[in-house]
Structure formats: C-alpha cells, structure tokens
C-alpha positions as CSV (number, residue, x, y, z in Angstrom):
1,X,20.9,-8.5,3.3
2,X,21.0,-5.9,1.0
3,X,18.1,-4.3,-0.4
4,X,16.6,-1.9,-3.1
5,X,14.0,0.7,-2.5
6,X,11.7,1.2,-5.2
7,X,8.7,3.9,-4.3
8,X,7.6,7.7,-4.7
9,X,8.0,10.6,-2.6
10,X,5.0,11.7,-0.3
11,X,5.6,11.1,3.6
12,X,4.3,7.5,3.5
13,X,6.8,6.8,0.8
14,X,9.6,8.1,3.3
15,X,7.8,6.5,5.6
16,X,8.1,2.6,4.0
17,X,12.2,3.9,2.9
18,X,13.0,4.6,6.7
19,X,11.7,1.4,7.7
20,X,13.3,-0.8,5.4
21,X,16.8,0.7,5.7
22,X,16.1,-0.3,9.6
23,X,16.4,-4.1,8.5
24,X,18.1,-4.0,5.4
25,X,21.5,-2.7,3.6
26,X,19.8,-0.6,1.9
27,X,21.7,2.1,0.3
28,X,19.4,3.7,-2.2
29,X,15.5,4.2,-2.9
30,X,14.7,5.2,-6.4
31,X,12.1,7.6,-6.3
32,X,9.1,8.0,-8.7
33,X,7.3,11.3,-8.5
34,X,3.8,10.9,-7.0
35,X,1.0,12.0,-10.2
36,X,-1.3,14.2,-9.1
37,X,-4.5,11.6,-10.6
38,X,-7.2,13.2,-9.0
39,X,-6.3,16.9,-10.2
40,X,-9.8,17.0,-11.7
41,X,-11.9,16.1,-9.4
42,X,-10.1,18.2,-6.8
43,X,-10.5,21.1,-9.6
44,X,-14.1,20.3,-9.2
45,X,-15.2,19.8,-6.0
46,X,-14.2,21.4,-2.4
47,X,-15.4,18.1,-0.7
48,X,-12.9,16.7,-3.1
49,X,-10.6,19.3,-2.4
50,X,-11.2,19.0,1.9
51,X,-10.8,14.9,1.9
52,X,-7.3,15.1,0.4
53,X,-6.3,17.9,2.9
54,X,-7.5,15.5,5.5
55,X,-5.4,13.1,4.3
56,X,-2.4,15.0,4.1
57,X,-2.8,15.9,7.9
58,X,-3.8,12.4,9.3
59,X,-0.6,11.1,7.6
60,X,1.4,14.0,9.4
61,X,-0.1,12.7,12.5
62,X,0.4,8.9,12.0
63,X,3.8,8.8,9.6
64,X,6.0,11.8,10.6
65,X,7.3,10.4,13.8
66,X,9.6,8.7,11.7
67,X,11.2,12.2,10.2
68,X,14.6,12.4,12.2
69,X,15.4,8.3,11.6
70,X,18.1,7.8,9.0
71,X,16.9,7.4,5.6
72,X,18.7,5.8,2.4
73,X,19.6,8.2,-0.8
74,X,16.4,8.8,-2.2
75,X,17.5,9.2,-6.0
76,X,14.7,10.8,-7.9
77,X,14.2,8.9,-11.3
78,X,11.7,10.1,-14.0
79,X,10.5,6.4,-15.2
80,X,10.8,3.4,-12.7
81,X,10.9,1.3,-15.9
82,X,14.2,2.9,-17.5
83,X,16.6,0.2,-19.1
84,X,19.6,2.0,-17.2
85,X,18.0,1.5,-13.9
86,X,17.3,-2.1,-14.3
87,X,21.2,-2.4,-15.6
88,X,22.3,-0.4,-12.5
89,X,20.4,-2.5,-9.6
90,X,21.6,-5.9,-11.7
91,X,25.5,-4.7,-11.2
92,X,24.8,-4.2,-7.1
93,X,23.4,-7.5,-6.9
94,X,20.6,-6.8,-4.3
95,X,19.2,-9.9,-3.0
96,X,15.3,-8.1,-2.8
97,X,13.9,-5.2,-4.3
98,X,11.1,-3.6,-2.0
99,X,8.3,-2.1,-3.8
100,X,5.6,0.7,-2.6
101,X,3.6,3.1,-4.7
102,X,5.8,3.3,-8.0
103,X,4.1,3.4,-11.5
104,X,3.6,-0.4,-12.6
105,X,6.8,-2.4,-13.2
106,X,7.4,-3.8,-16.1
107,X,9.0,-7.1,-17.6
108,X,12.2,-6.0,-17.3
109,X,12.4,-6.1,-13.4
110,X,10.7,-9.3,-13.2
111,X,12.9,-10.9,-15.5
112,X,16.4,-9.4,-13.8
113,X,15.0,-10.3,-10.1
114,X,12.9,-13.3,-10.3
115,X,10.8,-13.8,-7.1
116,X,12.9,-11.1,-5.2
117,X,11.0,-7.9,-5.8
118,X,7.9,-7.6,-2.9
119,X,5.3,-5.3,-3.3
120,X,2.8,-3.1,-0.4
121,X,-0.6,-3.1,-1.9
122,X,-2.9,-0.8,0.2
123,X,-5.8,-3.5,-0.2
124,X,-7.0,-6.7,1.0
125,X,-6.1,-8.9,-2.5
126,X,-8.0,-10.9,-3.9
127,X,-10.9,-8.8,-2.9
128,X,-9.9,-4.9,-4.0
129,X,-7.4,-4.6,-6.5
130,X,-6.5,-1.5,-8.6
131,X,-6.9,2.3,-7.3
132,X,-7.8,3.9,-4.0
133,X,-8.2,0.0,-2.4
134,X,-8.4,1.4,1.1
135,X,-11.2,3.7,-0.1
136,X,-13.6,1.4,-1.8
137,X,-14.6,-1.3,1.3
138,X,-16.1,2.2,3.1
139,X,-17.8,3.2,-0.2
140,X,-19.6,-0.1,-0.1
141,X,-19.9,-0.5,3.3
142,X,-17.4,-3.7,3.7
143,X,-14.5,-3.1,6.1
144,X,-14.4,-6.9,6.5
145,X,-12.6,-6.8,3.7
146,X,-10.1,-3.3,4.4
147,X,-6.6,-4.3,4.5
148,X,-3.4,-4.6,3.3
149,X,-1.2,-7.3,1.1
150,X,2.6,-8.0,1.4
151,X,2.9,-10.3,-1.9
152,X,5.5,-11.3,-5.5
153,X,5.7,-8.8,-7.8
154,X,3.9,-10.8,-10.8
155,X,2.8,-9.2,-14.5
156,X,-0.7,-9.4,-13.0
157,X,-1.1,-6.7,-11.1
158,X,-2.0,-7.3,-7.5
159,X,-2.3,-11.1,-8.4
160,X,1.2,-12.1,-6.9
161,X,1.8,-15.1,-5.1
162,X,1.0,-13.7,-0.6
163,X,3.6,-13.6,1.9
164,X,1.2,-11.7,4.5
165,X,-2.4,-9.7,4.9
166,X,-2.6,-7.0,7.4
167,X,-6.1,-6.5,8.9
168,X,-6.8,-3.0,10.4
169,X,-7.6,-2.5,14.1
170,X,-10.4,-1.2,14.2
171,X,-11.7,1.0,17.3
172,X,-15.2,2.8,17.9
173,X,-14.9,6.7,17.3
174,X,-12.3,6.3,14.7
175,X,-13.1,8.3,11.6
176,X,-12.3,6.8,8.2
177,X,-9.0,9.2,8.2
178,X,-7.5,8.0,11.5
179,X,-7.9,3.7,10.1
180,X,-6.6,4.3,6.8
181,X,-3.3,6.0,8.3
182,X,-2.6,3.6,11.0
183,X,-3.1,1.2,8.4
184,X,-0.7,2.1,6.5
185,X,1.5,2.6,9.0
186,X,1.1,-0.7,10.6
187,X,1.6,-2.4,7.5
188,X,4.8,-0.8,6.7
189,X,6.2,-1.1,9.9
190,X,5.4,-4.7,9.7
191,X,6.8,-4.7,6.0
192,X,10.3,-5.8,6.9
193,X,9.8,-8.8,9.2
194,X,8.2,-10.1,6.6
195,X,10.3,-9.8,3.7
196,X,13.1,-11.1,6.1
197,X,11.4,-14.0,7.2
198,X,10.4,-14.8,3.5
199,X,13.7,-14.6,2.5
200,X,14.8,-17.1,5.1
201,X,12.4,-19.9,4.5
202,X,10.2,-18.9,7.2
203,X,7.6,-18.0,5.1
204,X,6.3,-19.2,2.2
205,X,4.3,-17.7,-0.5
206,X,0.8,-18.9,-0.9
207,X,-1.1,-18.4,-4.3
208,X,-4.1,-16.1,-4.1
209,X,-8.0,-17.8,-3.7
210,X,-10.1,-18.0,-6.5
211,X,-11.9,-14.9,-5.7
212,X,-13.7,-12.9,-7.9
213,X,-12.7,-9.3,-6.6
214,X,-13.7,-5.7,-7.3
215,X,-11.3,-3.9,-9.6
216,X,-11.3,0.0,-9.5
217,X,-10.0,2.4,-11.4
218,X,-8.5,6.2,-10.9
219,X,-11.4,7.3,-13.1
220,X,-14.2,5.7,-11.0
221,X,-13.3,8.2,-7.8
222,X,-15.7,11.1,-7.8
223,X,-17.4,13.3,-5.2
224,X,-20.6,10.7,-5.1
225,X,-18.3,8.0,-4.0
226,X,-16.5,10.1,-1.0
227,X,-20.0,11.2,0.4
228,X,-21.0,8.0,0.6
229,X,-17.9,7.0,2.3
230,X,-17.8,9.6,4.4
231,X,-21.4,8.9,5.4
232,X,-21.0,5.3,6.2
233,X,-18.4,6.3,8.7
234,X,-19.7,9.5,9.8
235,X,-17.5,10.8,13.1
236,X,-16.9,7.8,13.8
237,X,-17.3,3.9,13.8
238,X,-19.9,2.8,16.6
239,X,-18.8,-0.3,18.5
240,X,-21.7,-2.1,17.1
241,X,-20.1,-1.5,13.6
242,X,-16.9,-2.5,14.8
243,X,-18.1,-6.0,16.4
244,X,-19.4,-6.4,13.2
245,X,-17.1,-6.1,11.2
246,X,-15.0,-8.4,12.9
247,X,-17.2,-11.1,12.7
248,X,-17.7,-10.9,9.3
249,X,-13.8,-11.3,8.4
250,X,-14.0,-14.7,9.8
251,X,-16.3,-16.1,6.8
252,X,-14.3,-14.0,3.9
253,X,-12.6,-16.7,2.0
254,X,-15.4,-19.5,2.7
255,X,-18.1,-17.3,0.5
C-alpha cells in the first residue's frame, strides 16, 4: 500500500518516517519545520533550558538506532496546509496519509482523503489533549492516564474516531526522561501494524468516551510546572508507584 508521510524534522520525526516506509510504499515525507514554542521560557530559565537538553539526549538514546535504515525523501515544505501540496498528494493517489507532529491540518486534507489520513497523538485521548500531553499526567501526578493515541484525523483536534492506545511500560528507577522516550518509540514502532490492519478490516475505529479531559496549551508550560514534574518522579519511579499506577488504569474509563 502506498503511503504519504506528513511530519517535521527532529530525530523522532525521522524516527516515525523510517518506520513507516518499513511497511508502506512510501516514497516521500513532507516535512514541516519543528517551531521553537518554548523559546521563552528557555530564554528564561536554565531548568527550562536543562529539561529540553535532557530531552534531546534521551531521544538520541532511545530513537537513533534507527539512523542507518532507509528513509523516504524528506521534502521540506514551509506550510503543511498549501493548496499545491494537497493537489500534488491527490495526483499520486495514496491510499493513507500518516500524520505525526505537523502544524494542524486543515479542511482541505480531510476533504481530499476522507478517513485515510491517521494521526500519532503523544497522549492518552480523551483524557490529555492539546500541548506537551506526555508532560501533563507527571505534572498532576496521573501516569494512569500517560499514553499514546493512534486515531482519524477529524476537524476536532485529538477527537478522532481510535484505532489503538499505547500504554507506557512502566519500570521502577525509570526517570520521567527514560518513559517518555520509550514511549514514543514504542508507539511509533507499533504505528504501522496498526494502520495496516485498519486498512484491512482488521480493525475498526471506535468513537472516543464521553470524557471530560484536560486541554493544555503551549502557553501553560512554565518552570513551576517542570519542578513539579520533575519532583513527582524524582530519580526515579519506586515500584510502589509503579504498582500503582497500574492499578489505577484499570478503572479509567468507568469514572
């Protein structure tokens, strides 16, 4: 099957291109440049400054081992949501467009590829939706409710109809760098499979719950917010934490 690559260009975003193009024809990724969103509060603040350095290095550990695989054309495109792009990918008749990390798309797409374009949100929808989704369950202490969502691209954002939720494994000693990456990771490798089996019956969508989430925004991350992350997990999750954590995923949809 042939697919489209739609995503920016930091290593996870190679990452997610590599993997795809291991399961699918997939010729070209059209590549949004990353924004720098948090240039302020990295202006501001050297824990700010230290946490995105962290993640910058946990992400070489976890996502470069993928650096020699073959990787489509990355074209570098200035807005995702150019009409000439749409008209280009409607002439190559791709049968899905696979989504990670661009700015969001708008009608256009969703009108030319009608359930065919499948996003990776980095959080656990219906719960956290919006910015920095992975980072908000440690801010609040809930890592029942860390994860990741395979789902339709909709015109709600992060409201599309589910093909899959990754859960993070979670082990004791692990800071809050080392789950996020694997995380990622995980979910991208499993990325694939699932669009495949989606696109062959085998799986099929399932409207969100009724869930009143949290919605965050870029403007809501500040140095406050990452102490208090940080703190929760400290060096490490204890195994106490971690047991409980995992029974509290079990009751997450009946509350």
């Amino acid at each position: 099957m042939k697919a489209l690559i739609l995503t920016s260009n930091s290593l996870r975003h190679r990452y997610f291109a590599r993997a795809v193009a291991r399961c699918f024809d997939a010729p070209a990724a059209l590549v949004e440049e990353r924004k720098n969103y948090y240039a302020q509060q990295r202006d501001q603040s050297p824990v700010v400054r230290a946490h995105f350095k962290s993640i910058a290095a946990a992400e070489q550990l976890w996502l470069a081992d993928a650096a020699d695989a073959t990787c489509p054309e990355m074209r570098q495109v200035g807005d995702i949501n150019a009409m000439d792009l749409v008209a280009w990918a409607g002439r190559h008749s791709f049968d899905v467009l696979c989504l990670f990390g661009t700015a969001i798309l708008g009608r256009q797409w969703l009108d030319a590829f009608p359930a065919k374009i499948i996003n990776l949100h980095l959080g656990l929808s219906p719960f956290y939706r919006g910015s920095a989704t992975l980072f908000w369950p440690f801010v609040n202490r809930e890592l029942e409710y860390l994860g990741t969502t395979i789902h339709l691209a909709t015109a709600k954002v992060d409201a599309g109809e589910v093909l899959a939720r990754i859960d993070p494994d979670l082990w004791a000693g692990e800071t809050y760098y080392d789950v996020t990456s694997r995380l990622i990771r995980d979910s991208i490798d499993r990325f694939p499979s699932v669009v495949s089996a989606y696109l062959e019956g085998r799986i099929r969508p399932a409207c969100q719950e009724d869930i009143v989430g949290k919605l965050y925004r870029k403007a809501d991350f500040s140095e406050a917010a990452l102490q208090q992350a940080l703190g929760y997990v400290g060096a490490g999750l204890s195994e106490a934490e971690v047991r409980r954590i995992e029974a509290r995923r079990e009751c997450r949809y009946s509350q």
